[in-house]
Every structure is written in structure tokens, then in C-alpha cells.
C-alpha positions in Angstrom: 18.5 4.5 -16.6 19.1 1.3 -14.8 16.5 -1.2 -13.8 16.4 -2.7 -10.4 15.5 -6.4 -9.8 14.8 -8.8 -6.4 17.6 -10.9 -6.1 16.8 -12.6 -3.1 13.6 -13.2 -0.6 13.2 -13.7 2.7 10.1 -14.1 4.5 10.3 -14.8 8.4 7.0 -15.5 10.3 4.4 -13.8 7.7 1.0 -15.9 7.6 1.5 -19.2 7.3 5.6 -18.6 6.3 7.7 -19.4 9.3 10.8 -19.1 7.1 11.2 -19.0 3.3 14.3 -17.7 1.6 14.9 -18.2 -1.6 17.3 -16.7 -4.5 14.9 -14.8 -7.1 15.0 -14.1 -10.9 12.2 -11.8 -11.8 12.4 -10.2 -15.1 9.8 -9.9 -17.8 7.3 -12.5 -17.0 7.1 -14.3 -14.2 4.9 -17.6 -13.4 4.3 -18.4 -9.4 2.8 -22.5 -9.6 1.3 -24.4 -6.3 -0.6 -26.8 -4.8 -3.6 -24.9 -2.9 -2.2 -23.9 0.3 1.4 -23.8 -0.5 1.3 -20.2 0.0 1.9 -18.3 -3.4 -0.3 -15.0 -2.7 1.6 -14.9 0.5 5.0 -14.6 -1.2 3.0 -12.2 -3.7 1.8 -10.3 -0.8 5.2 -10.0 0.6 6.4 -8.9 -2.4 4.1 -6.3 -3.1 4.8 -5.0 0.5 8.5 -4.2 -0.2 8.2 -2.2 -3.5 
């Protein structure tokens, strides 16, 4: 059985995101740090809307 992992993300005009892309390593545990407002549960949002 092989596991399957996000490589990259791209977010284009999703909340406050006009454009992020950004290479990704999620495995295990992962840590998302921010000022308030910098938009972490949007990229967790987006995220969680791909899966």
C-alpha cells in the first residue's frame, strides 16, 4: 500500500488569498505558525476541501 502526500498548493482567489502557491511537505506532524490574519485556517480550509 502506498501513501499519497500534497506536494504542492495553490490557492487562487479563496477568502482573503488572491494567490498563494507554495511547495508542501506534509508528513507525520505538521505545525501551520501566523500572525493573526495571515490566513492559516484559510490554507487549512483549502486543504481540507481537496481531500
Amino acid at each position: 500500500m502506498s501513501n499519497a502526500y500534497v506536494k504542492e498548493l495553490e490557492v487562487t482567489e479563496f477568502h482573503g488569498i488572491k494567490r498563494f502557491k507554495k511547495p508542501l511537505k506534509l508528513r507525520g506532524f505538521n505545525v501551520i505558525i501566523g500572525r493573526n490574519g495571515a490566513g492559516k485556517s484559510t490554507v487549512l480550509e483549502a486543504l481540507y476541501m481537496i481531500r
